[in-house]
C-alpha positions in Angstrom: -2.9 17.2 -36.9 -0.7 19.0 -34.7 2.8 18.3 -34.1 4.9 18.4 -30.3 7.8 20.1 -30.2 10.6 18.2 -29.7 10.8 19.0 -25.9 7.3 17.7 -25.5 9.0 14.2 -26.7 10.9 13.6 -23.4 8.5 13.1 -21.1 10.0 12.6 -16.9 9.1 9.3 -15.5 7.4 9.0 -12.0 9.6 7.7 -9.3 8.0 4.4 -9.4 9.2 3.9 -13.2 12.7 5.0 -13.2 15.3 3.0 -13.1 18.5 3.3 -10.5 21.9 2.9 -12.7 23.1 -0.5 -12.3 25.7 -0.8 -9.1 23.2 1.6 -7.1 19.9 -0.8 -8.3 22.1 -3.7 -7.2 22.9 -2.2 -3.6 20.0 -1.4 -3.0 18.1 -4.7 -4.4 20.3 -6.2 -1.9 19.2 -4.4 1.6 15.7 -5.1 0.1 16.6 -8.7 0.7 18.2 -8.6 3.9 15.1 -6.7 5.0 13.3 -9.7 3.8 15.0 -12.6 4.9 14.3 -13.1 8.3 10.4 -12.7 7.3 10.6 -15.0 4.4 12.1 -17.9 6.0 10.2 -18.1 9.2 7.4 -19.7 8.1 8.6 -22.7 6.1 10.8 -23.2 9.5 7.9 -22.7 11.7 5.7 -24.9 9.3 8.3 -27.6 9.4 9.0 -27.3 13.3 5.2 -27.7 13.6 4.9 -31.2 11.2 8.3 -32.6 12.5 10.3 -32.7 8.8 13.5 -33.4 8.7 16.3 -31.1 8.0 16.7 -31.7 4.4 13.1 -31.3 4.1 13.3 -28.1 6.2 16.2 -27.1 3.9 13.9 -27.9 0.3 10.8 -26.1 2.1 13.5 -22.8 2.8 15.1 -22.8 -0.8 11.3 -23.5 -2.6 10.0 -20.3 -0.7 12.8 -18.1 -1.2 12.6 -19.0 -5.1 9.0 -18.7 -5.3 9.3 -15.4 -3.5 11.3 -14.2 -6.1 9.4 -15.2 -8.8 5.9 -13.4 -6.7 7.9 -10.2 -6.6 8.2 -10.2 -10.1 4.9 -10.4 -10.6 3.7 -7.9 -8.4 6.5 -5.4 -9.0 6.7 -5.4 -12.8 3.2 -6.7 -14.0 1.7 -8.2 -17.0 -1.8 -7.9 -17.9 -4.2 -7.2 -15.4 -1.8 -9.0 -12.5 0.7 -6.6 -10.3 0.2 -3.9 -9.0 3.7 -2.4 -10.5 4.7 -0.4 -7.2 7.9 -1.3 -5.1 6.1 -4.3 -3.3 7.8 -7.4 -2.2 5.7 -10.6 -1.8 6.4 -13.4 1.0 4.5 -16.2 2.2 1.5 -14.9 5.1 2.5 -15.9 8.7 -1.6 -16.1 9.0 -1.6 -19.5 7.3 1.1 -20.8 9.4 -1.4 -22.0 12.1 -3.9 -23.8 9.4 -1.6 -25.4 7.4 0.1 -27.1 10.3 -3.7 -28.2 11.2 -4.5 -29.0 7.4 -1.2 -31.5 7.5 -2.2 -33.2 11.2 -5.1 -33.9 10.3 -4.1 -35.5 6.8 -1.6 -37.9 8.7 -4.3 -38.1 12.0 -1.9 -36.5 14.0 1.5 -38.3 12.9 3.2 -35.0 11.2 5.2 -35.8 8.7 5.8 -34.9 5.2 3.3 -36.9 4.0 0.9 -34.1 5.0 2.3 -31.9 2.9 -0.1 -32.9 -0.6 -2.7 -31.8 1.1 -1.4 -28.7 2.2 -0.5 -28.0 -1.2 -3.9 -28.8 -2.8 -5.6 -26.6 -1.2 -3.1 -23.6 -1.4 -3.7 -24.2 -5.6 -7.2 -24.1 -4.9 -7.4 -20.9 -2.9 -5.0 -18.9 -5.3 -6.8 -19.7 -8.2 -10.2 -18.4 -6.0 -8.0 -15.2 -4.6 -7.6 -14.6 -8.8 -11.0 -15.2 -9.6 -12.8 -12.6 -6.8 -9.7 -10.1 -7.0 -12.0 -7.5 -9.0 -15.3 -8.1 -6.9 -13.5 -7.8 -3.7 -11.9 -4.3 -5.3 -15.5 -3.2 -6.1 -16.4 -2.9 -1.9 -13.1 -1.2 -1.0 -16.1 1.5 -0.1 -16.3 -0.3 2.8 -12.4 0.9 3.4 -12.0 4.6 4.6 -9.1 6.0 5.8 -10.4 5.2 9.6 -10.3 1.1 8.3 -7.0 1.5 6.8 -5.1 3.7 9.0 -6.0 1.6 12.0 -4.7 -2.0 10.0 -1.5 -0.1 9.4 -1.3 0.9 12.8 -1.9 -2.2 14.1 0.6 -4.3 11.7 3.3 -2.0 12.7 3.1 -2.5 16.2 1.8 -6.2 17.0 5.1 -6.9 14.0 7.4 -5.1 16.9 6.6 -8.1 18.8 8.7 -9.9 16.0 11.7 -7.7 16.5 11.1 -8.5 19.9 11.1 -12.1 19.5 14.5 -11.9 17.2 16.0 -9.4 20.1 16.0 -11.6 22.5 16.1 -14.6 21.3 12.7 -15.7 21.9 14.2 -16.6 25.6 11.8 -16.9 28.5 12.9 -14.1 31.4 16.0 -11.4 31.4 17.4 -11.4 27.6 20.9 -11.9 27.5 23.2 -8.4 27.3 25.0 -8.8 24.6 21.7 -9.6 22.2 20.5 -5.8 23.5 23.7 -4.6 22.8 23.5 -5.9 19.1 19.9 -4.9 18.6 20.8 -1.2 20.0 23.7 -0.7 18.5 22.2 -1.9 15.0 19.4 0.4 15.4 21.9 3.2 16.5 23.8 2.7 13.5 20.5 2.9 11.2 20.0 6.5 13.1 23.0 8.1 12.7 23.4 7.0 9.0 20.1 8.8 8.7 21.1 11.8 10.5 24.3 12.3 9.3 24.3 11.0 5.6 22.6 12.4 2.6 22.4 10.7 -0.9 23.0 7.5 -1.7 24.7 6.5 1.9 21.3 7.7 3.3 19.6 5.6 1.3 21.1 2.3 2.4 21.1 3.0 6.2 19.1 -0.8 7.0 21.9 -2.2 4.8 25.3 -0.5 6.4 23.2 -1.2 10.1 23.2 -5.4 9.2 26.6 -5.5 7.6 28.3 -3.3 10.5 26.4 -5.7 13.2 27.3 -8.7 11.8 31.4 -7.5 11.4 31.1 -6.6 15.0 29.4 -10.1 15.8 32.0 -12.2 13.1 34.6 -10.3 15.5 33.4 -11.7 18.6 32.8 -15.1 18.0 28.8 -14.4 18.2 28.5 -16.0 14.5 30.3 -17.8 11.7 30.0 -19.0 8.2 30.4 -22.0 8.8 27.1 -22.9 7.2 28.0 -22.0 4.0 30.5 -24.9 3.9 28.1 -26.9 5.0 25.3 -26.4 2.2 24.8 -27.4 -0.9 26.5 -26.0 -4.1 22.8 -26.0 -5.7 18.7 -26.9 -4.7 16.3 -26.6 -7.3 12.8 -27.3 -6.4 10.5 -29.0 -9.0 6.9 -29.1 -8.6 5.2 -31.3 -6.9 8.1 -32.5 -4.8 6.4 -33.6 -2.1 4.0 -35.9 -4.3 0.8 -35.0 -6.3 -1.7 -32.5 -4.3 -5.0 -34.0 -2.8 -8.1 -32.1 -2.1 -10.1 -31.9 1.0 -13.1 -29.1 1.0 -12.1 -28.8 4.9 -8.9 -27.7 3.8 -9.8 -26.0 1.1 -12.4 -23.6 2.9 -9.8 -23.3 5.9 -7.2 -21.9 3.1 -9.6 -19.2 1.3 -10.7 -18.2 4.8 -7.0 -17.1 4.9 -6.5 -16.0 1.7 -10.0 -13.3 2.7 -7.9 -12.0 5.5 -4.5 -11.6 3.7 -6.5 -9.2 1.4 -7.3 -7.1 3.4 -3.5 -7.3 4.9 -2.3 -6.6 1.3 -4.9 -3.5 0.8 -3.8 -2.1 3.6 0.0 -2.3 2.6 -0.8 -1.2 -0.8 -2.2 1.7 0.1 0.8 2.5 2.5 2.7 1.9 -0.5 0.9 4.0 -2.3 0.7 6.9 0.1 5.1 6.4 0.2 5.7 6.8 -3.4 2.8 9.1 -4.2 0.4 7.4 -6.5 -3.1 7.2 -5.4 -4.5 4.2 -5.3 -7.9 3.0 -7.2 -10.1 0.0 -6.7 -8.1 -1.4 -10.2 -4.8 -1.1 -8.4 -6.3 -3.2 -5.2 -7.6 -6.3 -8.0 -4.5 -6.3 -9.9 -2.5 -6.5 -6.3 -5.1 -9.4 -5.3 -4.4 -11.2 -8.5 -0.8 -11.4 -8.0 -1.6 -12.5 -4.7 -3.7 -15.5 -6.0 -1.0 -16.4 -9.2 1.6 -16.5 -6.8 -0.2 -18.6 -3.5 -1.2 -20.6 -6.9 2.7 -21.1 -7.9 3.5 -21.7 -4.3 1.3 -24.7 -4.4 3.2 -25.8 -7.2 6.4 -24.9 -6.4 6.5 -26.3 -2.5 6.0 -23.4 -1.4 2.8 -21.2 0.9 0.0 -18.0 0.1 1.9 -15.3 -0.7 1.0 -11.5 0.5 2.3 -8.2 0.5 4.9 -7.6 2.9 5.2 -5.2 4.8 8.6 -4.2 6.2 10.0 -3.2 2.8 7.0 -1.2 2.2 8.3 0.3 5.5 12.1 0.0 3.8 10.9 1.9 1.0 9.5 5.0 3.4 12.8 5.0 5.3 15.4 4.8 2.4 12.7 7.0 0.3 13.9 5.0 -3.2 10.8 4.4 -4.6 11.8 2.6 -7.7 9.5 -0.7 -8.2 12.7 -1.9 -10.6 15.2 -1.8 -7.2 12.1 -4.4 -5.8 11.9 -6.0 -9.2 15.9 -6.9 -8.5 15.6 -8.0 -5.0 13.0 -10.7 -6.4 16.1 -11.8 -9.0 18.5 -12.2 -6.2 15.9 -14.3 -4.5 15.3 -16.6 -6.9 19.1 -16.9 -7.6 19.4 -17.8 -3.2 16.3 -20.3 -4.1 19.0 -22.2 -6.6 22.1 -21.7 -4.4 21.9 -22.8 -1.1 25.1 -21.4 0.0 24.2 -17.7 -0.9 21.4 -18.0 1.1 23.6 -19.3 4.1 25.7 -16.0 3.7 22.4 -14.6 4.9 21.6 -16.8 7.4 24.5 -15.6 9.3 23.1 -12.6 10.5 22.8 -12.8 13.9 19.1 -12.7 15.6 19.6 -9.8 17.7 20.9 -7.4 14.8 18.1 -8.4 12.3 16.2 -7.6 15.6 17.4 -4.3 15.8 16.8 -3.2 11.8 13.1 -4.8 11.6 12.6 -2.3 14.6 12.7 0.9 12.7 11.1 -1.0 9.8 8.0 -2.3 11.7 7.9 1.2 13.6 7.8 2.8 9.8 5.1 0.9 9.1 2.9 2.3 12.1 3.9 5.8 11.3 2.1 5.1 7.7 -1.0 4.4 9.7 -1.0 7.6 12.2 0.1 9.3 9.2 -3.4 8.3 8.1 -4.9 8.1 10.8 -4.7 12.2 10.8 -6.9 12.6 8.3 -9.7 11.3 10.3 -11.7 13.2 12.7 -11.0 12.1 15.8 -13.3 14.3 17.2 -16.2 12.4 15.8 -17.1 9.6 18.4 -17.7 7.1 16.1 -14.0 7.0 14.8 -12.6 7.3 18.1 -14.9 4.2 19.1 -13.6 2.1 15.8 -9.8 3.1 16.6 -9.5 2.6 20.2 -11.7 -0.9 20.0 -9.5 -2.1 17.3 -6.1 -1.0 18.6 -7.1 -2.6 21.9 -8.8 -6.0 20.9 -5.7 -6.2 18.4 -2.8 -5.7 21.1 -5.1 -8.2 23.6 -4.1 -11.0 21.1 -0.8 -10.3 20.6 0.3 -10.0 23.8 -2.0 -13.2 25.5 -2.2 -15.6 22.0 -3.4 -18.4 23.6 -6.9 -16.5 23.8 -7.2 -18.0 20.5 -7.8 -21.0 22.2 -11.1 -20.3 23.7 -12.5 -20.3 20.5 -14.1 -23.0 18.7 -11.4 -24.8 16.0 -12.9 -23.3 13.2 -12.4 -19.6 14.4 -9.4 -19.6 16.3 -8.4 -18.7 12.0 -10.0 -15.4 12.6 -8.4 -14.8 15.9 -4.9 -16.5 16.4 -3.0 -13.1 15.3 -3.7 -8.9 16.4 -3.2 -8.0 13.0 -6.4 -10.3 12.0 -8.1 -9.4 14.8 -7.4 -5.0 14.7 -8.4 -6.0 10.7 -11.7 -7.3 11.3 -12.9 -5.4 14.2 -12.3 -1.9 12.5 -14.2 -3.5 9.2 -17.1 -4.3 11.0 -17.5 -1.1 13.5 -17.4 0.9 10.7 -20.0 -0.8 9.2 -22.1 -0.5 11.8 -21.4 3.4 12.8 -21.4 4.1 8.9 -23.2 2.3 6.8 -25.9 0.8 8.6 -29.0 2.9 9.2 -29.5 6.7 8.2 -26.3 8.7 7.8 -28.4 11.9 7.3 -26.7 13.1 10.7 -22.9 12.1 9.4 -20.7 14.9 9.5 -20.0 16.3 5.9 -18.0 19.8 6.2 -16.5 22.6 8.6 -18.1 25.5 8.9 -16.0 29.2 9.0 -16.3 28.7 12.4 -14.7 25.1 12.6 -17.5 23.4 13.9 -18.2 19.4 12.1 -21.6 19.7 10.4 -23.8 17.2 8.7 -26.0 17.3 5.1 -29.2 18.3 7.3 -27.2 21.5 8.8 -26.0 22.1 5.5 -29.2 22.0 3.7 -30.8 24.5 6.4 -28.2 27.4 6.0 -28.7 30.0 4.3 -27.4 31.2 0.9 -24.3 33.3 2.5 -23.3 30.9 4.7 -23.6 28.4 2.3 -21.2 30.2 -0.4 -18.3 30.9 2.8 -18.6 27.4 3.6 -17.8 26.0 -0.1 -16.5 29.0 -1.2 -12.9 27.3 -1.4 -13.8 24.9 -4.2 -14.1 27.9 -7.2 -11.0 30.6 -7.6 -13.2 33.4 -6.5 -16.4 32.0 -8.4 -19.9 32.5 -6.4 -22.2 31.7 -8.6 -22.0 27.7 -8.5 -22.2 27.5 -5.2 -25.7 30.4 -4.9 -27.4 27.9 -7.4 -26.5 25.0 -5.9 -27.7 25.7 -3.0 -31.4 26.9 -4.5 -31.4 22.9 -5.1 -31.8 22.3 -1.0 -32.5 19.6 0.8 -30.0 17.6 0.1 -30.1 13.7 0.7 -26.7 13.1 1.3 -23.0 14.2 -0.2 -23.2 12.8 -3.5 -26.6 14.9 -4.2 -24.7 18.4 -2.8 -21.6 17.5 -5.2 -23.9 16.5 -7.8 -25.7 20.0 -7.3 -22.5 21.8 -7.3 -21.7 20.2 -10.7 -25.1 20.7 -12.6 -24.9 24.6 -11.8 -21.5 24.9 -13.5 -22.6 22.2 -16.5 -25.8 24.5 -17.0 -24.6 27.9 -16.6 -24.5 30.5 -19.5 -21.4 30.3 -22.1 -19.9 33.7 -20.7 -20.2 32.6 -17.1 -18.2 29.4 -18.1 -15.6 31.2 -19.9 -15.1 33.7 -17.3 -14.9 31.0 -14.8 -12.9 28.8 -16.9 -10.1 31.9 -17.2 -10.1 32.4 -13.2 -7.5 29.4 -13.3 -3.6 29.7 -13.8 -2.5 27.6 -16.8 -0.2 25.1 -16.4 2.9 27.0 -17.6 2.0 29.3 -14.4 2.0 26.0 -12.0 5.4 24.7 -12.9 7.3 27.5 -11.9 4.7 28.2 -8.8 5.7 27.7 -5.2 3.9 24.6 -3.7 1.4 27.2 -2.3 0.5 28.7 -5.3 0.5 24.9 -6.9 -2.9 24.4 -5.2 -5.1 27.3 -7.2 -5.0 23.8 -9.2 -5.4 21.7 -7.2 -5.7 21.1 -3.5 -4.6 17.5 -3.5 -1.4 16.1 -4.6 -2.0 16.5 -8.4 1.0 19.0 -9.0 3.3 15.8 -7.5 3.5 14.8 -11.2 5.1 18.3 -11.8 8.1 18.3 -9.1 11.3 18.4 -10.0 11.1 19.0 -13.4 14.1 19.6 -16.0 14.7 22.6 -17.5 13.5 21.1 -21.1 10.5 19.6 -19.4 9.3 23.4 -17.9 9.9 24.6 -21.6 7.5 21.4 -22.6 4.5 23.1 -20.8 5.3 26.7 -21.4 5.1 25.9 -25.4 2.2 23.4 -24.7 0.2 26.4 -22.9 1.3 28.6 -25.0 -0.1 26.9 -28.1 -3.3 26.0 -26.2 -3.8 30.3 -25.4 -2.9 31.0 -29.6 -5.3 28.1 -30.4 -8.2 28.2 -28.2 -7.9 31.4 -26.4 -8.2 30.3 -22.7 -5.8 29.0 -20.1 -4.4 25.5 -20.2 -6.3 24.0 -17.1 -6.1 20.4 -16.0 -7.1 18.5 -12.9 -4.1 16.2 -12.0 -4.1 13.4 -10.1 -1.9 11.0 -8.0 -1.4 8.8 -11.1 -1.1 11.3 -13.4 2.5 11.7 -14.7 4.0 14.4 -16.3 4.4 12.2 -19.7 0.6 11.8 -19.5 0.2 15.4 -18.8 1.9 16.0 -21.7 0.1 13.5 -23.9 -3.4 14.7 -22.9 -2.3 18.3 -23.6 -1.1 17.6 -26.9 -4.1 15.6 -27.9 -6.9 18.3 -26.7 -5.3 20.8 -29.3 -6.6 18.9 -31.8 -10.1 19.0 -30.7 -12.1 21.9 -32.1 -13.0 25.1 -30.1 -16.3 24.2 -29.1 -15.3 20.7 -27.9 -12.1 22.3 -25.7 -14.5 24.2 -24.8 -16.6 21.6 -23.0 -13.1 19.6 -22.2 -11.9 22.8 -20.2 -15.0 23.1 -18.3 -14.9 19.7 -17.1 -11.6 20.1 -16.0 -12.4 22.6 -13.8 -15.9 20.5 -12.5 -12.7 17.9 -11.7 -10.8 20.4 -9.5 -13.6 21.3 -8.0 -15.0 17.8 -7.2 -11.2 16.8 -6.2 -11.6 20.0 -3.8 -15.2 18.7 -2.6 -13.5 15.1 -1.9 -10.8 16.2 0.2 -13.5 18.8 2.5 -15.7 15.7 2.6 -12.8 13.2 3.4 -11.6 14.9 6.4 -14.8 15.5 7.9 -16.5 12.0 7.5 -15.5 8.7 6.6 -18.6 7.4 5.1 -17.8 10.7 2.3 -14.4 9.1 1.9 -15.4 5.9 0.6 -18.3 7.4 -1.2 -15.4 9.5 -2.9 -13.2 6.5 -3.3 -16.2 4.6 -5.2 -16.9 7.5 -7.1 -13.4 7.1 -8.5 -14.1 3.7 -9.8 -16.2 5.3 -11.9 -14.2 7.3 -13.6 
C-alpha cells in the first residue's frame, strides 16, 4: 500500500466549501439578506392583500415565510442525503403561485377571502412538495431537453422581465411621472454600488450591495424619507407553529393547480442552478438538478406546515453571488440562520423593513441585470448563426417581454391556463422548451450542424461523413496532442448516424490500437506537475474546458503535492501523470485519485491512463460539438449522466 506524503494530506477546498472567518461570514451573510428581503416578503403581502387578512395575520404570514425561508436555505445550501444542491443558493417562496393560491383560497370561501381559505391553500402546497420530491430525479433524467439555447434564453428572460420589479420598487408602483426624490434614491444607490466596485478591492468590494442599502437608507433616515418607528411597534417575538391557520384540506382542483406550479418553478430553479453553477465554477450534472428539486419539494412541503408557500431558487443572490464573487455556500448557509432568527423576532425584521422602496429599487437593479448577463454569457456559446437558435431566442425573448409589459393578456386565456401565462418568465420558459423541441428533436437531425471546418464554415454529420481522410484529421485534429492516427481510423468507420456514433468511432480506434501506439500517445501529454505551474494557455494541452479550475491558486505545499505525486507515478509506472479534470473535480479529489491509481498494477494504469486521455479527448469532442449544435450539447450533457 502506498503511503502520501505529508503534503498530499492538505488537500485546498473549492470555493464553494471554504469557509469565510467569522466577522467577514457574518457581513456578508447579512447583505445576502438584505438582497433577499424585499423578494421574500412580497408574496405573503401580496397573498394577504389578495384574500383580505388582517394585519396580524399579514404579520404571522411575513414572520412564517421569513422563518421557513431560513430553514429552505439550509437545506439547499448545506445538504443532507440526496436533498441540496450544496452551492450558494438562497430559497424563497415562487411569486408564480401568487396568482393560484389567491384563486385556490376564493374559491374555498366562494369568493368571501378570508383566512379561512388558507387550509386549503396549505393542503395542497404539502401535496405538491411531497410530488416535486418524488419526480425530482425523473425530471433530472430529461434535462437533455435543456441546451445552452433553453437555458441561456430563461436566464435572460428572468433577468430582465425581474427589472420590472426594481421598477415597481423605484417608483413606487405609482401610476404616471415617479416622484424625484425616489429616482434620486434609486440612482444614487446604484451609483454607490458602482463606485464601490470600481474603486475598492477586497473585502469592501465584496459588500458593494450591502454599503449601497446602508448608505441610502442614512441619507433617507436624514431626510425624514423613513423611520424606525416600526420596530417599536412589533412584537418582542412570533413563532409560527404548524398548522396555525387550522388543519389542511384537500381539493384535487387545488392540488393539480399547485403541481402545475411546482412543474414551472423547476424549470425556474434549473435555470438558476446552472447560473449558479456557471458563477462559482462547478459544472452542473443531472444529480445536481434532482437533489436541487428535492429541496424544492421538502421545503414547499415545510411551508405547508409551517404557514408558509412553494419555495424555489432565487435568483437575485445567485446574481449577488456573481457581483460580490464570494462564492462560499457557508456565507448563504448563514444568511438562512439570520432569517430564521427575523422569523422569531419581529422587531429585527422591522429594522429591515425600513429600507426605503426606492433604494432597495436601486440595488435589485444591478442584481436583476447580473442575472441577464449570466444568460448572454450563455447565450454565446450558441450559434447564432444557425436559424433555428435565432428563431427559439428571439420568439422567446419577445412572447416573454409581451407578458410582462401588457399582464392582463393573461386574461384571454381560459382559467385553467392563465397558470402557464400570467408571468414573462413562465411564458420565455415554456416557449424556448418547446421550439427547441420542435427544431431539435423532432424529425431527422442528420442535417444539424456538428463542427467547424478549417475554414469556419457550420457543418453537419452528412458533410462530415463525406470528407475525405485529410480533411477529416484537420478538422478533429485538435482533440489528440499531435496524434493522427485516431482520427484516420475513425474516419474508415464512415457514414456516421449522428454525433454519438463519430465520438464513439473516435474512442474505439484509440481503445483498439496497438500497445506502442497507446504508450506513445499516452506520453504526448504533460503530467500534472507540468500543468500547475503552466500558464492558463498551456493548462489546456489537458484540457480544453475548465478542468484545470480545480488547480488555481494553489499553495506552495499544494504544487509540491503534485510534483511528488507525478513524480512517484513516472518512478512507478513510467509514463506521465495524465488526468481529465472536470468542473467538479477538486484538487483534494485530484489528489485522492492520484494517490489511489499508484496502487493499481502496471498493466491496469495502463488501461486507467488511456482512458484518461479517451476523457480529454471526448471533453475536447463535447465542447467542438457544444458550440456548433445544441441538439450535441444535450446529447453531451446526457452522456454525462452516464458517467
Amino acid at each position: 500500500m502506498t503511503t502520501a506524503s505529508p503534503a498530499l494530506e492538505t488537500p485546498r477546498p473549492h470555493p464553494v466549501d471554504q469557509v469565510p472567518p467569522p466577522g467577514r461570514l457574518t457581513v456578508l451573510s447579512i447583505q445576502h439578506v438584505l438582497a433577499f428581503y424585499a423578494g421574500a416578503v412580497i408574496v405573503p403581502l401580496l397573498i394577504a392583500s389578495g384574500l383580505g387578512l388582517t394585519a396580524q395575520q399579514t404579520i404571522h404570514l411575513i414572520n412564517a415565510d421569513l422563518f421557513t425561508c431560513g430553514i429552505a436555505t439550509l437545506i439547499q445550501s448545506v445538504g443532507f442525503w440526496k436533498v441540496g444542491v450544496r452551492l450558494p443558493i438562497i430559497q424563497g417562496v415562487t411569486t408564480t403561485a401568487v396568482s393560484p393560491i389567491i384563486a385556490i383560497g376564493l374559491a374555498a370561501t366562494g369568493g368571501e377571502g378570508g383566512a379561512e381559505g388558507l387550509p386549503m391553500i396549505y393542503g395542497s402546497i404539502i401535496v405538491a412538495g411531497l410530488f416535486t420530491f418524488l419526480v425530482a430525479p425523473y425530471f433530472a433524467r430529461i434535462l437533455h431537453f435543456f441546451p445552452p439555447v433553453v437555458i441561456g434564453t430563461v436566464l435572460t428572460t428572468m433577468g430582465i422581465t425581474l427589472l420590472g420589479v426594481s421598477a415597481g420598487d423605484i417608483t413606487g408602483y405609482a401610476e404616471g411621472v415617479p416622484a424625484t426624490r425616489d429616482i434620486l434614491y434609486a440612482l444614487g444607490t446604484l451609483g454607490i454600488i458602482v463606485l464601490v466596485q470600481r474603486f475598492f478591492r477586497g473585502f469592501l468590494g465584496t459588500i458593494a450591495v450591502l454599503l449601497g442599502l446602508v448608505i441610502g437608507t442614512a441619507v433617507a433616515l436624514i431626510l425624514g424619507d423613513t423611520s424606525f418607528s416600526g420596530v417599536t411597534e412589533a412584537s418582542a417575538v412570533g413563532v409560527t407553529t404548524p398548522f396555525y391557520f387550522g388543519m389542511p384540506t384537500f381539493s384535487v382542483t387545488a392540488i393539480v393547480s399547485m403541481i402545475i406550479v411546482m412543474l414551472i418553478t423547476m424549470v425556474e430553479t434549473t435555470g438558476d442552478v446552472f447560473a449558479a453553477g456557471e458563477i462559482v465554477g462547478k459544472r452542473i450534472r443531472p444529480t445536481n438538478i434532482s437533489r436541487a428539486i428535492r429541496a424544492d419539494g421538502l421545503s414547499t412541503l415545510l411551508g405547508g406546515v409551517l404557514n408558509s408557500f412553494p419555495y424555489t431558487c432565487f435568483a437575485q443572490n445567485i446574481g449577488l453571488v456573481r457581483l460580490t464573487r464570494v462564492k462560499s455556500r457557508w456565507v448563504v448557509a448563514g444568511a438562512g440562520v439570520i432569517m430564521i432568527v427575523l422569523g422569531v423576532l419581529p422587531k429585527a425584521g422591522a429594522v429591515v423593513a425600513a429600507i426605503p422602496s426606492p433604494v432597495l429599487g436601486g440595488a435589485s437593479l444591478a442584481l436583476f441585470a447580473s442575472v441577464a448577463l449570466v444568460g448572454i454569457q450563455t447565450l454565446s456559446k450558441v450559434d447564432l448563426t444557425d436559424n433555428r437558435n435565432s428563431v427559439v431566442v428571439g420568439t422567446s425573448l419577445g412572447l416573454a417581454m409581451l407578458v410582462s409589459f401588457k399582464p392582463d393578456i393573461a386574461g384571454v386565456f381560459p382559467a385553467w391556463a392563465q397558470v402557464f401565462v400570467s408571468s414573462g418568465v413562465t411564458v420565455g420558459a415554456i416557449s424556448a422548451i418547446v421550439l427547441n423541441l420542435v427544431f431539435f428533436h423532432l424529425g431527422s437531425q442528420r442535417g444539424s450542424m456538428v463542427t467547424t471546418t478549417a475554414a469556419g464554415e457550420r457543418i453537419g454529420i452528412t458533410e462530415v461523413g463525406e470528407m475525405d481522410r485529410e480533411t477529416f484529421v484537420t478538422t478533429f485534429g485538435s482533440l489528440f496532442n499531435g496524434a493522427t492516427w485516431p482520427l484516420e481510423r475513425a474516419w474508415e468507420s464512415r457514414p456516421f448516424e449522428d454525433a454519438p456514433a463519430l465520438r464513439t468511432a473516435i474512442e474505439d480506434a484509440v481503445l483498439s490500437a496497438d500497445r506502442s501506439e497507446q504508450d506513445a500517445l499516452v506520453a504526448s501529454y504533460p503530467d500534472m506537475a507540468t500543468l500547475v505551474t503552466a500558464d492558463e494557455e498551456q493548462a489546456g494541452a489537458i484540457s480544453q474546458d475548465v478542468g484545470s479550475f480545480a488547480l488555481e491558486n494553489l499553495t506552495d505545499e499544494d504544487v509540491e503535492a503534485v510534483r511528488d505525486l507525478s513524480a512517484r507515478y513516472a518512478e512507478r509506472f513510467s509514463m506521465p501523470f495524465v488526468a481529465y479534470l472536470g468542473r467538479t473535480d477538486t484538487f483534494a479529489k485530484i489528489i485522492a485519485d492520484g494517490v489511489r491509481r499508484l496502487d493499481h498494477s502496471v498493466e491496469h494504469e495502463r488501461r486507467v491512463a488511456l482512458t484518461e486521455v479517451a476523457e480529454i479527448a471526448g471533453d475536447r469532442f463535447g465542447i467542438m460539438v457544444a458550440d456548433a449544435n445544441p441538439v450535441g450539447s444535450a446529447w453531451a450533457r446526457k452522456f454525462e449522466s452516464l458517467q
